[in-house]
N, C-alpha and C positions, 0 to 999 in steps of 0.2 A: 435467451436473454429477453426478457419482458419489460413489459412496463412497470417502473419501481425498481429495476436491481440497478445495483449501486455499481460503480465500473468506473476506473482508473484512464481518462485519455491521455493523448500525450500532445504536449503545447511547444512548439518552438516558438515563438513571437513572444509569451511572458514568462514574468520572474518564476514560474513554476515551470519544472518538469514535465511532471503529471498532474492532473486537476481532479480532484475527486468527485463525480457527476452521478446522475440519478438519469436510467433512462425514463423518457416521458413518452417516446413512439418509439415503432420497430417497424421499417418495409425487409421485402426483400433488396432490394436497393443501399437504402440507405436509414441511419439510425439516429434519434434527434435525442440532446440528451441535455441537462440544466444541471449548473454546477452548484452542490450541496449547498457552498458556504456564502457563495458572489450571486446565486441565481443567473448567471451568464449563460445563453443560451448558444449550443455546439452541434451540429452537425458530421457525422462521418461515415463517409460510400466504403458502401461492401467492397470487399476486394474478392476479385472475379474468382468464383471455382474452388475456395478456401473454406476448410471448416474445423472444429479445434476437436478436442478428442471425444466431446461427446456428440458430436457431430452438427454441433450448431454452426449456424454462420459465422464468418469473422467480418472484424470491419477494420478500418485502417487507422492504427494506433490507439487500440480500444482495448484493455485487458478486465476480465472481473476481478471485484474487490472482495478481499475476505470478509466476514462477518464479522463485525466489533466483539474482542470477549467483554466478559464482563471484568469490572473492577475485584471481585472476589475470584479470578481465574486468573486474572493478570498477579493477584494477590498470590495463589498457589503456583505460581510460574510456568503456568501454559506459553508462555510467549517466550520462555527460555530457548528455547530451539526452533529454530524460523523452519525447519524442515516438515515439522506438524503441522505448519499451514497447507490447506486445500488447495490453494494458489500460489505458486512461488515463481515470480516474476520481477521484474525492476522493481517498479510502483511499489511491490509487496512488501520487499525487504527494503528499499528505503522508508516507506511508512513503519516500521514494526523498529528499524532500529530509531528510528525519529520519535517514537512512541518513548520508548525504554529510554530512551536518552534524557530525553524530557522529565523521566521520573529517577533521572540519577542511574541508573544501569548500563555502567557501559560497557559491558560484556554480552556478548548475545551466540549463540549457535548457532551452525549451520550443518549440523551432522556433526564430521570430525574435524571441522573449521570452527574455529574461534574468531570474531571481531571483535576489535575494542575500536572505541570511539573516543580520540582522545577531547575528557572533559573541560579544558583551558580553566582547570583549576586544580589545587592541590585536595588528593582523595588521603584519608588515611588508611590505605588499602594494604600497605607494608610495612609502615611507622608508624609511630603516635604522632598528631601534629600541636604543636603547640601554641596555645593561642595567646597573642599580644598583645 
């Protein structure tokens, strides 16, 4: 995890969950990182003797982010099945069905799991709906 990758922390004190952040340093210690969107500056310590499957460090409530698709990928339905993703963590699949939700899709994959999200509006997904 270098300088510039992008990495999901996790916030208990704000209205976010996870905050999507940019690292800006790396110790062995400890990892300093600026949030995308607020530029808010985070800080978070290694956790002792931990390292993830490719054998990097960990640090305490820090997951990487997937790579944005693009618009013509989301278009062909890459984002259909959250099990394609590189990274499948909290952060991940809240982001990805928060994405798809956004754009009216509220079905999404997870292998042989189906999520729907319901839209707090009427879909005409089984009816015709008529409009008044």
């Amino acid at each position: 995890m270098e300088s510039g990758a992008r990495v999901w922390i996790s916030e208990a004190d704000g209205d976010d969950a996870w905050i999507f952040c940019e690292v800006t340093s790396r110790s062995n210690e400890e990892l300093k990182l600026q949030s995308v969107l607020t530029k808010k500056l985070f800080t978070r310590k290694r956790v002792p003797s931990a390292t993830d499957e490719a054998g990097e460090l960990k640090y305490e409530g820090v997951e990487l982010a997937n790579t944005p698709l693009s618009d013509h990928e989301k278009a062909e339905g890459h984002d259909n099945d959250m099990i394609t993703l590189p990274h499948l963590h909290e952060p991940a699949i809240l982001h990805a069905i928060g994405e798809r939700f956004d754009r009216g899709e509220i079905y999404t994959w997870t292998g042989p799991v189906l999520i729907a999200v319901n839209p707090f509006q009427r879909l005409p997904l089984y009816t015709t709906v008529s409009k008044v």
